[in-house]
C-alpha positions as CSV (number, residue, x, y, z in Angstrom):
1,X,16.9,31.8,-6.1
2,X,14.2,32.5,-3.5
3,X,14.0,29.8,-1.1
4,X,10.8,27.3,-1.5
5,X,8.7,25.4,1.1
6,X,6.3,22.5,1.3
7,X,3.6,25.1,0.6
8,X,5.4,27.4,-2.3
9,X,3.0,26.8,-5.2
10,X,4.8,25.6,-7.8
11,X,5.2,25.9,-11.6
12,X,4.1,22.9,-14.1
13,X,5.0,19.9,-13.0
14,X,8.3,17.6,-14.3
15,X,8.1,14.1,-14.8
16,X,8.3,12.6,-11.1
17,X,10.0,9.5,-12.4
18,X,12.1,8.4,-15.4
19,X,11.5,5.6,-17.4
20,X,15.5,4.7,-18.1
21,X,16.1,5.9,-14.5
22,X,13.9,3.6,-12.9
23,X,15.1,0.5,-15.2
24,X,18.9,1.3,-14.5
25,X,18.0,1.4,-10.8
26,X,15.7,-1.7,-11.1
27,X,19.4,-3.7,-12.7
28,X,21.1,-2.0,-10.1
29,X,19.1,-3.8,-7.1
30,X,19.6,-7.6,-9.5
31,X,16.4,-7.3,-10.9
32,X,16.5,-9.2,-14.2
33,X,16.3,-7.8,-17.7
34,X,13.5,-9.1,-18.6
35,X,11.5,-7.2,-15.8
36,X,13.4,-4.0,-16.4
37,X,12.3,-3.9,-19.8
38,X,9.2,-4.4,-18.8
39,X,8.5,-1.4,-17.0
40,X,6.1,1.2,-18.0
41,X,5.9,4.7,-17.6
42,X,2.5,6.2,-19.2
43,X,2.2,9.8,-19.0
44,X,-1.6,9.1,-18.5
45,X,-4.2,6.0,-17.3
46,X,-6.9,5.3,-15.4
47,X,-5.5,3.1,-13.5
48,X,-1.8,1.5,-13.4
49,X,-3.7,-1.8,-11.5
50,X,-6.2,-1.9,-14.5
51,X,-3.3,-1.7,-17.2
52,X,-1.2,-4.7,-15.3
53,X,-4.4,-6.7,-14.5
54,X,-5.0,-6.3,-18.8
55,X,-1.6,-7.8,-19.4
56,X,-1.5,-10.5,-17.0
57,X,-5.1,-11.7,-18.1
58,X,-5.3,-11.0,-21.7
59,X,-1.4,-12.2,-22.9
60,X,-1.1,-14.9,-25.3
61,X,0.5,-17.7,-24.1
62,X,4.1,-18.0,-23.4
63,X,3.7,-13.7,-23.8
64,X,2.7,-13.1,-20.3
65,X,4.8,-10.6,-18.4
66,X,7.3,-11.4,-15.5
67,X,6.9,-11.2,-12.2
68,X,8.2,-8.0,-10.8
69,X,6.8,-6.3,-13.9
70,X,5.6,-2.6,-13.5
71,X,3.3,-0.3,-14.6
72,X,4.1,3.4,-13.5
73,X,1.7,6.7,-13.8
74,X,2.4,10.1,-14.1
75,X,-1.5,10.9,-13.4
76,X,-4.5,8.4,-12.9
77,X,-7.6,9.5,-14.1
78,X,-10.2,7.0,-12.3
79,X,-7.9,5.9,-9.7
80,X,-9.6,4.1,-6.5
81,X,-8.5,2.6,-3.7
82,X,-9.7,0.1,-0.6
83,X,-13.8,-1.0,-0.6
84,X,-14.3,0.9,-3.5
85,X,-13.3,4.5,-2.2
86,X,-11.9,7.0,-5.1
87,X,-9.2,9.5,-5.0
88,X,-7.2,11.9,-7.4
89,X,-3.8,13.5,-7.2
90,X,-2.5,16.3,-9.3
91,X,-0.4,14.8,-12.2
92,X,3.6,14.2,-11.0
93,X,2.7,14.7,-7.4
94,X,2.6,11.1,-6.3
95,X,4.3,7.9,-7.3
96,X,1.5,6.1,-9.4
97,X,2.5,2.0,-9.3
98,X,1.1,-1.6,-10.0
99,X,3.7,-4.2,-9.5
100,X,2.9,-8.2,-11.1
101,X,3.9,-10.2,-8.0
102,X,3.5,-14.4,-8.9
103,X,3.9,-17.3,-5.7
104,X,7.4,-19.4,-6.6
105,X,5.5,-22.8,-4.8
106,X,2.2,-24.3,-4.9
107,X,2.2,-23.3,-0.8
108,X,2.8,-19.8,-1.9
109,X,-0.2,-19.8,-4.0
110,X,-2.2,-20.5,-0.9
111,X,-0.9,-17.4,1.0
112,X,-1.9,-14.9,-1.5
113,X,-4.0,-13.0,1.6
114,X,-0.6,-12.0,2.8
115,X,0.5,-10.0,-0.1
116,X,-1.1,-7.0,1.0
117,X,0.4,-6.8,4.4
118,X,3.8,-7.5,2.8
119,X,3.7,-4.6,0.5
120,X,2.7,-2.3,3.0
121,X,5.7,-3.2,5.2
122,X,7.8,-2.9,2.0
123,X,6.5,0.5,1.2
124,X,7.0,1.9,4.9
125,X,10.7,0.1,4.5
126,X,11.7,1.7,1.5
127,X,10.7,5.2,2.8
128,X,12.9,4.8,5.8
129,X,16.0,3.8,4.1
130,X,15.5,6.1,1.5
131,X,13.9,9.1,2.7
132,X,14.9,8.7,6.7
133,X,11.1,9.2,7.9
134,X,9.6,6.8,10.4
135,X,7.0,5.1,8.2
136,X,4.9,2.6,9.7
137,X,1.5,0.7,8.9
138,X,-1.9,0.6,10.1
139,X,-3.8,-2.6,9.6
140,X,-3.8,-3.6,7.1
141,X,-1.6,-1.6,5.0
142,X,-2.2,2.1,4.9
143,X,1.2,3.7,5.3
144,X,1.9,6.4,8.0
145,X,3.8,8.8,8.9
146,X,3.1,10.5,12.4
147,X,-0.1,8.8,12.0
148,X,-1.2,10.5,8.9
149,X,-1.9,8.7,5.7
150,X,1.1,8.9,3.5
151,X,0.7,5.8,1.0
152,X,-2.0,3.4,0.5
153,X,-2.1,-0.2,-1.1
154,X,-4.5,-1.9,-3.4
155,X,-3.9,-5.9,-4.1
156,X,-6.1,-7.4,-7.0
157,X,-5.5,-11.5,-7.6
158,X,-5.7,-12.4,-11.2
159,X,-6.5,-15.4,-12.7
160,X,-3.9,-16.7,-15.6
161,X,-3.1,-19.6,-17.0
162,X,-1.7,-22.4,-14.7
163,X,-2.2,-20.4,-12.0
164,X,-2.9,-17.0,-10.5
165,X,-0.7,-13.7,-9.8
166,X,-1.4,-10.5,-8.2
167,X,-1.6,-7.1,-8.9
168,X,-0.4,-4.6,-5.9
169,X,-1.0,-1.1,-6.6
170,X,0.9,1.8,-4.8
171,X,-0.1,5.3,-4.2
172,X,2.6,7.3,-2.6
173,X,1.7,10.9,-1.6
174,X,5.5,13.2,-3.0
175,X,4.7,16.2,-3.8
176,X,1.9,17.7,-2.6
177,X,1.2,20.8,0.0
178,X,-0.4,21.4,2.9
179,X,-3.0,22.8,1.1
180,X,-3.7,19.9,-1.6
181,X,-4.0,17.3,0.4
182,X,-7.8,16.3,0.7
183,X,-8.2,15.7,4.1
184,X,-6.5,16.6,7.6
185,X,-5.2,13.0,8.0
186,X,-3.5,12.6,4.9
187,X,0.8,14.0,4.6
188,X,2.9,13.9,1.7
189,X,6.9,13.4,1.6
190,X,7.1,17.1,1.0
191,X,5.1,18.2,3.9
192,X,7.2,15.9,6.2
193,X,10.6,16.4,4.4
194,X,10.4,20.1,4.2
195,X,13.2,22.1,3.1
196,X,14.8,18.4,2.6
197,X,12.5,17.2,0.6
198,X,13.9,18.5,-2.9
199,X,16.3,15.3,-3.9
200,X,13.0,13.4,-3.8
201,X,11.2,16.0,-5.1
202,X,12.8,16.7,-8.3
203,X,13.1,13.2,-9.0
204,X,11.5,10.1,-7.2
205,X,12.7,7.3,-9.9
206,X,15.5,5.8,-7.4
207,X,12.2,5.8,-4.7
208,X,10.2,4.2,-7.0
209,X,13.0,1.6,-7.8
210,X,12.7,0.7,-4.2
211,X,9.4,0.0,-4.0
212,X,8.9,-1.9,-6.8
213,X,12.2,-4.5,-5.5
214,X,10.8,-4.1,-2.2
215,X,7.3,-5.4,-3.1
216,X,8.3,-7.9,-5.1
217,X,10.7,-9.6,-2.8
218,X,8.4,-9.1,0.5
219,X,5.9,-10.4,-1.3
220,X,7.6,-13.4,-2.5
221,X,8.9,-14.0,1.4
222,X,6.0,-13.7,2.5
223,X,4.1,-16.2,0.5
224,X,6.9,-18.6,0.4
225,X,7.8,-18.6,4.1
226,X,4.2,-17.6,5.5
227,X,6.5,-15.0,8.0
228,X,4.8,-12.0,9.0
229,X,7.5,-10.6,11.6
230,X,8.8,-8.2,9.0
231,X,5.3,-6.6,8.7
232,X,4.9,-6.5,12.6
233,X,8.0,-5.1,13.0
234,X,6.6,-1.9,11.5
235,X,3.0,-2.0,12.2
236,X,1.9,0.7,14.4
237,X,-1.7,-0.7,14.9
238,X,-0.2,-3.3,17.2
239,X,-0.3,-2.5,20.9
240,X,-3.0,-0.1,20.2
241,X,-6.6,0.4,21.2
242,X,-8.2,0.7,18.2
243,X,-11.8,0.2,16.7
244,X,-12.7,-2.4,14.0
245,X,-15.7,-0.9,11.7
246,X,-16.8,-4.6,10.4
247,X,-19.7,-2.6,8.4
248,X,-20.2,0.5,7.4
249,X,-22.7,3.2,9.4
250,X,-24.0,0.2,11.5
251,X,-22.4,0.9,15.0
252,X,-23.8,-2.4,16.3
253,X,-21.3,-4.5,14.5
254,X,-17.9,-2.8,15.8
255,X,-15.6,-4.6,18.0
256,X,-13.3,-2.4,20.0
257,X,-10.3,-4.0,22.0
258,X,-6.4,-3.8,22.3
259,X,-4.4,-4.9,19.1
260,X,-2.6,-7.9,19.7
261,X,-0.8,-9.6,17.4
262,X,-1.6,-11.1,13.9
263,X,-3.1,-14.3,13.0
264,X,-1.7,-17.0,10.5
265,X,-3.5,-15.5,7.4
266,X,-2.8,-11.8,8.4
267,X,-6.2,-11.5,10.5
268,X,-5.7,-8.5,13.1
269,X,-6.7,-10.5,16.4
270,X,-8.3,-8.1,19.1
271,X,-8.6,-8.5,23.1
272,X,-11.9,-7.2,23.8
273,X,-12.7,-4.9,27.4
274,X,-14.9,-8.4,28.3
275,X,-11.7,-10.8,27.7
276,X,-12.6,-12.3,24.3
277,X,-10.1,-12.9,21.2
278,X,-11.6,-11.2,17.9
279,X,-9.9,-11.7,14.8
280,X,-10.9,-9.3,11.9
281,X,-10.2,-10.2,8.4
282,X,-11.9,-7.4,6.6
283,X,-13.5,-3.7,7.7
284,X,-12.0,-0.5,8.4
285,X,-9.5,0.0,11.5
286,X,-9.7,2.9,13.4
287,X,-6.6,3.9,16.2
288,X,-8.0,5.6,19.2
289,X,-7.0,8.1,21.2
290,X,-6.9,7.0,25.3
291,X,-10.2,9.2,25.9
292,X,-12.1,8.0,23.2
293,X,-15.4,6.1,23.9
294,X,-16.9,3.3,21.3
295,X,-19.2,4.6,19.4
296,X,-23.0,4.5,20.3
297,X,-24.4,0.8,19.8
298,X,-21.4,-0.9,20.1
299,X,-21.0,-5.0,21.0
300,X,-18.5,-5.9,23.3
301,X,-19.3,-9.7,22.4
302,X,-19.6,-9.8,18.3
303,X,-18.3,-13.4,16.7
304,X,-14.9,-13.6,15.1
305,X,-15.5,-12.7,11.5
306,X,-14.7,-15.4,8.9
307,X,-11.5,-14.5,6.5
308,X,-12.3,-13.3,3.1
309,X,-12.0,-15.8,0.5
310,X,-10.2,-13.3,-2.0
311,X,-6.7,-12.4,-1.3
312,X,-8.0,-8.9,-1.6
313,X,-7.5,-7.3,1.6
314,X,-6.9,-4.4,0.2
315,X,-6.0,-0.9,1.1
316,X,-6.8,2.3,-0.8
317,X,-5.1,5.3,-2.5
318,X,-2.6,8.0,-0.4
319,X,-5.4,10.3,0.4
């Protein structure tokens, strides 16, 4: 058999995941019954937050599904990701999920803005213990690997009755070449695996069982006990001189400053060149290289922008 690369051009796609294969690895990590059965697998959607966010807000009482309840894609058809972008993927080239994630304590309910963070962390857990690839985040969730965009997150709060849940939405970059990915920045686990990559590649449902536990209990931890060292531990934006992009194509309002640390809520805080603290709740975050200059009509003395009231700080698809 001839030997195959990340960029062999492949014949029609097999399923990525399994249904029963997913479910049997979902009891295997002590998830309950009652969430493995209520996994999906849809060959086709438009989006797998969409279908979840339908079944958490339009069950009948006493019908609504657990948390730690799935929804899984095989191709999404209007898929989109952070403040509002779009993206597409070949079908069965990425892992497609939405995972039903519900606070345990009133307290929890309160820290629903650190869900996000928490899922990215899980994600760029579960591809180091699983794949062995040094995953790590950038603020607030976009996944990484060698600082190109392998995975992205999208966390939507729904209201229910007696309370709310959220929605966190995975889209994890498998199979896809050099040449399909849409941008420069962007990898896949097949262009960093390689010639390794085809245990993953042929099948992804024990990844996927991973990620869904993962999210579901770093979630859970997170809004219970408030603790963000887990998602520090593997978030490559701190340290870092980076640029916040508070509004789009208006220069004026960026704040550029070292990365250091994160606030209560999940805020990146910022040291500015002048001294001042910065915390960002919302906007796009940009790494930079040493060399690299702000850009032209930059402020090096904006205010500290106020959190968002939505736990929605959210972060897009895997391209």
């Amino acid at each position: 058999m001839p030997e195959t690369t990340p960029d062999t051009p492949r014949g029609p796609a097999a399923p990525l995941v399994s249904a029963d294969a997913v479910r049997g690895a979902l009891a295997d990590r002590g998830l309950g019954p009652d969430v493995c059965r209520a996994l999906e697998v849809l060959d086709e959607t438009h989006s797998t937050n969409a279908v979840a966010i339908e079944a958490v807000s339009g069950a009948p009482g006493g019908a609504r599904p657990p948390s730690g309840a799935a929804v899984l894609a095989r191709h999404q058809t209007r898929a989109r990701g952070r403040l509002e972008r779009s993206w597409s993927a070949e079908p069965d080239s990425s892992i497609l999920l939405s995972v039903i994630v519900r606070p345990e304590t009133p307290a929890g309910a309160e820290r629903l803005g650190l869900v996000p963070l928490a899922a990215g962390a899980a994600v760029a857990r579960s591809l180091r213990e699983r794949v062995g690839l040094h995953a790590m985040t950038k603020w607030p969730n976009d996944v990484l690997i060698g600082g190109r965009k392998v995975a992205g997150v999208l966390c939507q709060a729904v209201t229910e009755p007696g309370g709310l849940a959220v929605v966190v939405g995975v889209g994890l970059n498998v199979r896809q070449t050099h040449e399909q990915l849409p941008v420069a920045t962007a990898t896949s686990l097949a262009v960093e695996l390689g010639a390794a990559a085809h245990a993953v590649l042929d099948d992804a449902s024990e990844l996927a069982a991973d990620l869904v536990a993962g999210i579901l209990a770093a979630a859970q931890a997170a809004m219970s006990a408030g603790d963000l060292g887990p998602v520090e531990a593997v978030m490559d934006t701190l340290g870092r001189r980076v640029r916040a992009e508070l509004v789009a194509d208006d220069p004026s309002r960026d704040v550029t400053g070292t990365a250091v640390g994160l606030d209560p809520s999940g805020g990146l805080m910022l040291r500015t060149d002048s001294g001042e603290l910065v915390t960002v709740h919302a906007g796009d975050v940009w790494h930079m290289r040493p060399e690299e200059a702000p850009r032209t009509g930059h402020n090096d003395h904006p205010q500290a922008q106020p959190a968002s009231d939505a736990p929605r700080t959210d972060s897009g698809g895997a391209a």
